[in-house]
PAKOL-349310 format. One line per 10 residues: number of its first residue (from 1); their letters; for each residue x, y, z of N, C-alpha, C. Coordinates in steps of 0.2 Angstrom, whole numbers, m for minus. Layout:
BEGIN
NUM	A	X Y Z X Y Z X Y Z; ...
END
This chain:
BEGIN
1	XXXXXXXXXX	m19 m21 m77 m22 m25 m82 m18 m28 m88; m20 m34 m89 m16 m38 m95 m18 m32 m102; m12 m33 m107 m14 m30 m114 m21 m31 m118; m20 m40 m118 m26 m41 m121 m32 m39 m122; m35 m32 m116 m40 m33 m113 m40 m24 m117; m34 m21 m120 m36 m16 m123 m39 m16 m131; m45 m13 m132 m48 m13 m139 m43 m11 m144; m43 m14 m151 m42 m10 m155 m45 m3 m157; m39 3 m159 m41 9 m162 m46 8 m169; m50 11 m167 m57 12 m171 m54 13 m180
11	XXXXXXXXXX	m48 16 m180 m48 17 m187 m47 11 m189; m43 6 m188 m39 0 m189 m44 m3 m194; m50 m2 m195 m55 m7 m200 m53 m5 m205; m50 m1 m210 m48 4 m215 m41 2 m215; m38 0 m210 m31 m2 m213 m29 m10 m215; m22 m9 m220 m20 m15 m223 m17 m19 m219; m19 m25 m218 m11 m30 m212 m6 m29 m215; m2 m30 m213 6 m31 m215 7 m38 m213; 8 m44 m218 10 m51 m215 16 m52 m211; 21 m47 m213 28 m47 m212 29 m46 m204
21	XXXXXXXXXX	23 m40 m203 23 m39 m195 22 m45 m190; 18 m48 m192 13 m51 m189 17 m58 m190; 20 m58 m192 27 m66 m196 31 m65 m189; 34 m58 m190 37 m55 m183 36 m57 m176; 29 m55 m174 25 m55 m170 26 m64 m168; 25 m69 m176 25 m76 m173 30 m78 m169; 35 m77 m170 43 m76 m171 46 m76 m165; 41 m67 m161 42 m64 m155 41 m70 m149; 33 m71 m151 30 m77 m145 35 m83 m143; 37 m84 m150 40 m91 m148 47 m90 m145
31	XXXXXXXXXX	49 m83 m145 55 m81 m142 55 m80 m134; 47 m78 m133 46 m79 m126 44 m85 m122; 43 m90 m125 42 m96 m123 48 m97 m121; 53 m96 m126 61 m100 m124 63 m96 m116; 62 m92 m117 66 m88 m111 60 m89 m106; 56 m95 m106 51 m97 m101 47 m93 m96; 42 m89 m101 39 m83 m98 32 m88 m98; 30 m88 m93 23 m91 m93 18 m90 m99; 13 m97 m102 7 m93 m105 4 m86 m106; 3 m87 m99 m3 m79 m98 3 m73 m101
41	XXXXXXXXXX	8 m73 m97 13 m68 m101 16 m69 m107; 17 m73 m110 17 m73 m116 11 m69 m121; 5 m75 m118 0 m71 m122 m2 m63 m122; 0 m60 m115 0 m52 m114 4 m51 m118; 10 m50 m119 14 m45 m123 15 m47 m130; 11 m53 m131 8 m54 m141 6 m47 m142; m2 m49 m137 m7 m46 m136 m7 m37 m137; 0 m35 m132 2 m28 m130 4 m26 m139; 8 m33 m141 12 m31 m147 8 m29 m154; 2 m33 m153 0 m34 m157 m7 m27 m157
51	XXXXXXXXXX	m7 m24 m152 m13 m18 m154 m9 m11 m157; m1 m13 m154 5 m5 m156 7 m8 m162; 8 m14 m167 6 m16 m175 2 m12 m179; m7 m13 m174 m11 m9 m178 m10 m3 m179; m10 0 m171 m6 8 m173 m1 10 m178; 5 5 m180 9 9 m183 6 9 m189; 1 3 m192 0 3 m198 m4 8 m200; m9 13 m195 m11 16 m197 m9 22 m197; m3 23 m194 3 26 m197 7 26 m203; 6 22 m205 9 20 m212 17 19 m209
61	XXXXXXXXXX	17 17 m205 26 13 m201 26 10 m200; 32 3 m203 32 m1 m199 37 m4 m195; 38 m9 m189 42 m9 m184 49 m6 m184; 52 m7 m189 57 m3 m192 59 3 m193; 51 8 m191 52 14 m193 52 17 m186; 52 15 m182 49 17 m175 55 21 m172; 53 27 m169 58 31 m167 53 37 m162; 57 40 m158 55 42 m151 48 47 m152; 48 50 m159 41 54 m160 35 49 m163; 38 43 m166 31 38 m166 31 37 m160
71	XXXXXXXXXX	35 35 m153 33 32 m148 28 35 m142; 31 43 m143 26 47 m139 21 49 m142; 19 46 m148 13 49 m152 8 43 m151; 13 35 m148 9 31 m146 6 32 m138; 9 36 m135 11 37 m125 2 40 m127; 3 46 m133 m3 50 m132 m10 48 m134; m8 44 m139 m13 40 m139 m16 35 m134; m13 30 m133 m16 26 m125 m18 30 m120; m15 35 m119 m17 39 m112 m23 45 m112; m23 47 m118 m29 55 m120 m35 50 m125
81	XXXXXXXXXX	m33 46 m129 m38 41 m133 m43 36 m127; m36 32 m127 m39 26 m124 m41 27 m119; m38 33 m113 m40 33 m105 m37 28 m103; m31 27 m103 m28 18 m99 m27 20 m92; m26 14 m90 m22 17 m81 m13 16 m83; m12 18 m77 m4 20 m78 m3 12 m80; m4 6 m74 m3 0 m75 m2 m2 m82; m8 m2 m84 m9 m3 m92 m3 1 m97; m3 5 m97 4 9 m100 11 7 m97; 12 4 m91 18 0 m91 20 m6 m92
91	XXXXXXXXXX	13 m10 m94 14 m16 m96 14 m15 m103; 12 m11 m108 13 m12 m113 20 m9 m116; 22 m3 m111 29 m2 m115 35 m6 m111; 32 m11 m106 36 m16 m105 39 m22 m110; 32 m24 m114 31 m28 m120 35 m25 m125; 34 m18 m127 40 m15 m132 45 m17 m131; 48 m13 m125 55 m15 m123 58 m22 m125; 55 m27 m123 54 m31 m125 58 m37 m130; 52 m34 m135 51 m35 m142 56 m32 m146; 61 m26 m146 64 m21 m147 72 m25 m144
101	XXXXXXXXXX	72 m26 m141 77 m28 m136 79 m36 m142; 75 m41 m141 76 m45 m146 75 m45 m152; 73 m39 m156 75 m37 m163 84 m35 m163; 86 m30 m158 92 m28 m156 95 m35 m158; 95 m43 m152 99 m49 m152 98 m50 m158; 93 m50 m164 95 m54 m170 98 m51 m175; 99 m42 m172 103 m38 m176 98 m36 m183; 93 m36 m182 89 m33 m185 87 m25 m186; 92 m21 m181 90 m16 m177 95 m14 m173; 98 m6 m176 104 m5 m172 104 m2 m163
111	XXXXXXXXXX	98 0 m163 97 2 m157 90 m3 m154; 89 m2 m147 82 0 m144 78 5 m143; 74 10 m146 71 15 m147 66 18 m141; 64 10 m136 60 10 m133 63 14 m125; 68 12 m124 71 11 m117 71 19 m115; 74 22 m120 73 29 m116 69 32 m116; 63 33 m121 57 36 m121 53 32 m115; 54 28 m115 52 24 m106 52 28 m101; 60 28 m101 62 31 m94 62 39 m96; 60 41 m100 59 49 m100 52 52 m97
121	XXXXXXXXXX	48 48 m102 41 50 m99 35 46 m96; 37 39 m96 32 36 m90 33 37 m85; 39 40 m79 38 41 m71 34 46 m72; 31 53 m78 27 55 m76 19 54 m74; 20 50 m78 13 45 m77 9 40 m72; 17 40 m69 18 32 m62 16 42 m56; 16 46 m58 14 50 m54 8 52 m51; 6 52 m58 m2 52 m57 m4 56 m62; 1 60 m67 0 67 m70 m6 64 m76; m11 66 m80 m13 64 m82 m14 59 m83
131	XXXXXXXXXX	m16 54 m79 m18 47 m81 m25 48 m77; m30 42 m77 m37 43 m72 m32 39 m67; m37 40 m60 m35 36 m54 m38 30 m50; m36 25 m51 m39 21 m50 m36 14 m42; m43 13 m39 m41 7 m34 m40 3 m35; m35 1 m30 m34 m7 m29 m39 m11 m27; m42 m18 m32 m46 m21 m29 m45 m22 m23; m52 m23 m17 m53 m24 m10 m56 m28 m11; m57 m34 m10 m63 m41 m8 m65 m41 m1; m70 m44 1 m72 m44 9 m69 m51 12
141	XXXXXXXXXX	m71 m51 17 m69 m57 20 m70 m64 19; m77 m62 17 m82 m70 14 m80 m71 7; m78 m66 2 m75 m66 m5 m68 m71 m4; m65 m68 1 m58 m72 0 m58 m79 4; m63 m81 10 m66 m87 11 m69 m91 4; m72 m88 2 m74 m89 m5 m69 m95 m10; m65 m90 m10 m58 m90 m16 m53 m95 m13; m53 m97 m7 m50 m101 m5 m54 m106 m5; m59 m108 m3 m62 m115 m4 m62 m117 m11; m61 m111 m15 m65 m114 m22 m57 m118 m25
151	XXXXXXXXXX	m51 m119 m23 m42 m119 m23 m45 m128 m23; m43 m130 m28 m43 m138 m26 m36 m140 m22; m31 m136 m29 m22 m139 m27 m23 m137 m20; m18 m141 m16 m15 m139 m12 m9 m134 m11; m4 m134 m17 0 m128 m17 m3 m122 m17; m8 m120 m23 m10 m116 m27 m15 m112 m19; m17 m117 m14 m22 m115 m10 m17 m111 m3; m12 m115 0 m6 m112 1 m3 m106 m1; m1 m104 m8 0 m98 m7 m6 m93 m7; m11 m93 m10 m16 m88 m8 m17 m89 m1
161	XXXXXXXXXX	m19 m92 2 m17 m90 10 m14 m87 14; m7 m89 10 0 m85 14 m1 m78 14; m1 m79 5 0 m71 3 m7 m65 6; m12 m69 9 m20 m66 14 m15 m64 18; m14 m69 25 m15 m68 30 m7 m68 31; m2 m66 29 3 m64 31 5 m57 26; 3 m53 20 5 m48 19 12 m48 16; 14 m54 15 20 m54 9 17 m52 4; 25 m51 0 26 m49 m7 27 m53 m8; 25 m54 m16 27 m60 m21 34 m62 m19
171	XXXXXXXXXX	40 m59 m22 45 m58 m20 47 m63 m15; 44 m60 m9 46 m63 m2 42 m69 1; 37 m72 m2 32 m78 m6 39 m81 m7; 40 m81 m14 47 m86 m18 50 m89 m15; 53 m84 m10 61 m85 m9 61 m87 m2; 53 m91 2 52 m95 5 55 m100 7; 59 m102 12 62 m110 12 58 m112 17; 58 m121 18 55 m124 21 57 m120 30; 64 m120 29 67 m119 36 66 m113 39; 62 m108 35 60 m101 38 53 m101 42
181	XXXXXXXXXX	51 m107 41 46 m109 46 48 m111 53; 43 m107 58 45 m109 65 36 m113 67; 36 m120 67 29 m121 67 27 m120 75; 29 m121 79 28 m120 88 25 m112 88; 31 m106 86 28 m100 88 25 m99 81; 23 m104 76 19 m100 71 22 m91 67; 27 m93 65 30 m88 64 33 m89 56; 35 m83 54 42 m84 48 45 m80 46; 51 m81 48 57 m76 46 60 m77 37; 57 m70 35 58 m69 29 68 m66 27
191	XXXXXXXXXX	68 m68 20 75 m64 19 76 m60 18; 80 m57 20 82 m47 19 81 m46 14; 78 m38 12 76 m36 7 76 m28 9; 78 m24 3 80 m17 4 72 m13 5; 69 m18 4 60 m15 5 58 m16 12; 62 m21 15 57 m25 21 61 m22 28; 58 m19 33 61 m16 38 59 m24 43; 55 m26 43 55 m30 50 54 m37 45; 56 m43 48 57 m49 41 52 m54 47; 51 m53 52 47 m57 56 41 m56 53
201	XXXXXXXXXX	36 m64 51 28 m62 53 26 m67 55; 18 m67 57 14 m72 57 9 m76 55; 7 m83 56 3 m85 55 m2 m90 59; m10 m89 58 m13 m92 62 m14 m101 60; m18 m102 64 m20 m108 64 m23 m111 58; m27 m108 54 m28 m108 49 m25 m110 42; m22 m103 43 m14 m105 38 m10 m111 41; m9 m112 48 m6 m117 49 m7 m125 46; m15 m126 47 m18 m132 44 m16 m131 36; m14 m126 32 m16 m126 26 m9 m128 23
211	XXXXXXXXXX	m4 m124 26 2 m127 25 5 m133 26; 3 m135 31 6 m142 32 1 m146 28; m5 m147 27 m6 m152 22 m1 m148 15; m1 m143 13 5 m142 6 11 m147 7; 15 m146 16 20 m150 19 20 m158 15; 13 m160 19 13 m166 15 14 m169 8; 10 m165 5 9 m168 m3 16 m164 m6; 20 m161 m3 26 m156 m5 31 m162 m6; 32 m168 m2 37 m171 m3 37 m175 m7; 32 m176 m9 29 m180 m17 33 m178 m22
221	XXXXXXXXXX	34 m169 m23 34 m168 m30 41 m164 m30; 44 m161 m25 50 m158 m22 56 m161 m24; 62 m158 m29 68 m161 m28 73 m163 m21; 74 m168 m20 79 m168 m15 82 m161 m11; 86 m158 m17 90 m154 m16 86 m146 m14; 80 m147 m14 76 m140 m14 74 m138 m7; 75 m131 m6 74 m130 1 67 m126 m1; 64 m123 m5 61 m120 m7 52 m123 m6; 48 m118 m2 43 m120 2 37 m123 m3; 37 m114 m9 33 m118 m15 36 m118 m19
231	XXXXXXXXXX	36 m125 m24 39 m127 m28 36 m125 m37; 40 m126 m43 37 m126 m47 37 m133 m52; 34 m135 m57 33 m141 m60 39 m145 m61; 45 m141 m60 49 m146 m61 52 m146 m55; 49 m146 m51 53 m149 m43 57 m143 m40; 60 m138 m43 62 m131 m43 58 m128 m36; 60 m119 m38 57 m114 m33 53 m111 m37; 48 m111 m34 43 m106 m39 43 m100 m42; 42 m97 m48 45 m90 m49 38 m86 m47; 39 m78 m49 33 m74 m48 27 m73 m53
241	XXXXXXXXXX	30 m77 m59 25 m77 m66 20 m84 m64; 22 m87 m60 19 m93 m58 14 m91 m53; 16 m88 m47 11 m85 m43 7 m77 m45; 9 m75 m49 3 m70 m52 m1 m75 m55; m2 m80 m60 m6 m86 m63 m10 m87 m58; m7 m91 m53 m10 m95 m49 m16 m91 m46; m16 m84 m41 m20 m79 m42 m25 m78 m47; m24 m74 m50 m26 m73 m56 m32 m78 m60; m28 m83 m59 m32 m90 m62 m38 m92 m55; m38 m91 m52 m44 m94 m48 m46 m88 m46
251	XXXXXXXXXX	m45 m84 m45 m48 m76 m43 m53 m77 m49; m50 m78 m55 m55 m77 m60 m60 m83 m61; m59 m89 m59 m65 m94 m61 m71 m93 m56; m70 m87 m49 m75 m88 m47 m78 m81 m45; m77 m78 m52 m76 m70 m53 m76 m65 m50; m70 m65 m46 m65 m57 m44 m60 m56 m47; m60 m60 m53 m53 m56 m59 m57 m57 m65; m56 m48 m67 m58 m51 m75 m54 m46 m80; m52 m53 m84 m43 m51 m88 m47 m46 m95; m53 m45 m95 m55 m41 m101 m59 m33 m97
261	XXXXXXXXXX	m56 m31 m92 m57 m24 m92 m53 m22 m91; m51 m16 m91 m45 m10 m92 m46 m7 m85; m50 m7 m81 m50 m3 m73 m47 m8 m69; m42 m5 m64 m38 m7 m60 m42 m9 m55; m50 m9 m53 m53 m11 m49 m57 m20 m49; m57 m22 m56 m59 m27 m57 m53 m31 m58; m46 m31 m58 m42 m35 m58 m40 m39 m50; m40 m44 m49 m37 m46 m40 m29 m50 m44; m24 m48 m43 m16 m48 m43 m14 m52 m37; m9 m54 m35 m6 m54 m29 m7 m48 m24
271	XXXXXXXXXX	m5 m44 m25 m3 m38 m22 m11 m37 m19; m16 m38 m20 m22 m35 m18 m24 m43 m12; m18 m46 m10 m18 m50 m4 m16 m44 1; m11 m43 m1 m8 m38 1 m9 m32 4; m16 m30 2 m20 m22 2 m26 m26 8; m29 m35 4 m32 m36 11 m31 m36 18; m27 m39 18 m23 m38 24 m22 m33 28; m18 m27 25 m18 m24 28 m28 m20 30; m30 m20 25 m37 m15 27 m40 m19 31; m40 m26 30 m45 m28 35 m42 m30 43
281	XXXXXXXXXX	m35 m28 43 m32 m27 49 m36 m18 52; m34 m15 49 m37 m8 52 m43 m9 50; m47 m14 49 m57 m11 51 m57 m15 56; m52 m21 57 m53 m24 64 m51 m22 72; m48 m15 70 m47 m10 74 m37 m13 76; m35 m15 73 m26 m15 76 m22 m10 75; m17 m9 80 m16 m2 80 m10 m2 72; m10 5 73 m6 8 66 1 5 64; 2 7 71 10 6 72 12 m5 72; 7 m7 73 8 m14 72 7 m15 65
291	XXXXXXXXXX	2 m13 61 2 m14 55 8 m13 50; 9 m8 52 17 m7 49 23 m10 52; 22 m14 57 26 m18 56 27 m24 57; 19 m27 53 20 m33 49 19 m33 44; 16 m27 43 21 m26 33 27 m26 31; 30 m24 38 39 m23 34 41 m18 33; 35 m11 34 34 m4 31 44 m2 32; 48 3 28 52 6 29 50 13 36; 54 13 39 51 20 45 55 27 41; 51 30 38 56 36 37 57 42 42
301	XXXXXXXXXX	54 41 47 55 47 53 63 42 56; 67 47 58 73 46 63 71 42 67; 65 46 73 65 44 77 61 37 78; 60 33 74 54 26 72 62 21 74; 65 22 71 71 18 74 73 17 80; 72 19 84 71 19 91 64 16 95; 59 16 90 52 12 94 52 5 91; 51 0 98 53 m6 96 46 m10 99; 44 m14 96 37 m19 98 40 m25 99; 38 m23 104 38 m32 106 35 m39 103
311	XXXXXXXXXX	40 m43 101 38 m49 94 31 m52 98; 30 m54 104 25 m56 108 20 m54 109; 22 m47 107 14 m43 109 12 m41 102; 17 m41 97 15 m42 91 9 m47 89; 12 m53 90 7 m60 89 4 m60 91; 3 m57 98 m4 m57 101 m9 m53 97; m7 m48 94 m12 m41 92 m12 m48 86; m7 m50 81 m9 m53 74 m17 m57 74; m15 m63 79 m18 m67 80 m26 m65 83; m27 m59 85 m33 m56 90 m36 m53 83
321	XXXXXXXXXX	m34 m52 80 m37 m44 73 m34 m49 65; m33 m54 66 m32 m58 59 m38 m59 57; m41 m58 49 m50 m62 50 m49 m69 47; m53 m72 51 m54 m81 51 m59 m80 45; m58 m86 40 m60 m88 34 m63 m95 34; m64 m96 41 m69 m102 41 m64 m109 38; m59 m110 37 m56 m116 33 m59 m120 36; m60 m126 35 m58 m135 36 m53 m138 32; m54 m145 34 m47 m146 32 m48 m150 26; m43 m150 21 m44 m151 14 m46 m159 12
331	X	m50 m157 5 m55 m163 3 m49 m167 3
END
């Protein structure tokens, strides 16, 4: 869940702004534009910035007071008060960090106060110990039919596709080149990654109509120089702050994201391509052992190393138990 979607603390009507913070906070935004963080992400970590303001104020501290027993008194508050999900609690002490980090660059500030208190006590929390537990949004079949029809861009409609029906990561999205395309055996070979055990996957007919019209209208706006499949506004490679947008943004015009709840089950991310895939592969019965490996799963048994699937039989199983979303071909 984005920041912005957390309430202000109930005390805060009773407290005095502080202009100076909030001068800061103007300061901060425009420091995140330079370093080319997209809108949306900018605007979260105002956002993030601006609800841990109010808390200090009602603390009677401010940013310059901040040291490891305000920051765990902030951990307690978000997680005992507010009930956040883990997610929510690492986007916000991501934003400190941050913000903390660039006060450090303009030497306002001899340390980062954030960085440790981070890595001391939020792996407790990525564990589940206290936090509530929540799911990854699931959409059905006809939702993500849906969501793709509603995609006018052709890039924009291309990666939500991809990202369905092949089970990449963001990540492994990016760093796409045209040439990791094999259009005959409808395949694509991804590039090594300490996460990915198998870099083969596939893709049907569908994706294949949807990519190649992107093919088409890609040479229009592509630098010479770029091997990169999707692109971004300046002719470049696309980064992952561009493909969480692009999700995000139409997921929510046709409401299966909604950036003002704090439950992990109303937000649809990237990554909940990701979870489609995979689940609507096992309700359409394919076996185990092929799901993981077109996910890319790591094998942590010895013996997984030794069982080997045939690419062919792979593709067959893909293409038999992929769910079809109805495409035509684009307006």
């Amino acid at each position: 869940m984005h920041a912005e979607s957390i309430r202000k603390p109930e005390m805060m009507s009773s407290v005095l702004l502080d202009p100076e913070m909030f001068d800061l906070l103007d300061k901060f935004k425009v420091e995140c534009n330079l370093q080319g963080m997209s809108k949306s992400s900018t605007t979260s970590y105002a956002s993030a910035m601006r609800i841990f303001m109010f808390f200090l104020m009602s603390k009677r501290k401010t940013v310059f007071e901040v040291d490891k027993d305000v920051l765990r008194a902030y951990i307690d508050y978000l997680v005992n008060e507010r009930k956040i999900s883990y997610r929510t609690l690492s986007y916000n002490f991501s934003a400190l960090a941050a913000f903390y980090e660039w006060l450090l660059f303009e030497n306002k500030i001899k340390e980062n106060p954030v960085q440790a208190v981070r890595k001391r006590y939020l792996k407790r929390y990525k564990n589940g110990e206290g936090m509530q537990q929540e799911g990854r949004k699931l959409i059905s079949v006809e939702e993500m039919a849906m969501l793709v029809r509603s995609i006018v861009s052709l890039q924009d409609r291309a990666v939500v596709v991809t990202l369905a029906k092949t089970g990449v990561r963001r990540g492994e999205l990016i760093s796409l080149d045209v040439d990791d395309i094999d259009w005959q055996k409808m395949s694509i070979k991804l590039k090594p990654t300490a996460k990915r055990s198998n870099r083969l996957v596939f893709f049907d007919e569908e994706t294949k109509q949807v990519l190649m019209e992107w093919m088409n209208m890609r040479r229009l706006y592509a630098r010479p120089d770029s091997k990169a499949l999707f692109i971004s506004h300046s002719g470049g490679r696309l980064n992952k702050n561009h493909v969480y947008d692009i999700v995000v943004l139409h997921a929510g015009l046709v409401g299966l994201h909604d950036a003002s709840s704090d439950k992990l089950e109303d937000h649809f991310t990237p990554h909940c391509c990701r979870h489609w895939f995979t689940t609507h592969l096992r309700r359409a019965g394919m076996q185990r052992e092929h799901i993981q490996e077109l996910r890319g799963d790591s094998r942590p048994d010895a013996i997984d190393i030794y069982y080997h699937i045939d690419p062919e039989d792979l593709r067959l199983a893909y293409l038999a138990f992929i769910p079809k979303l109805g495409l035509s071909s684009s307006r």
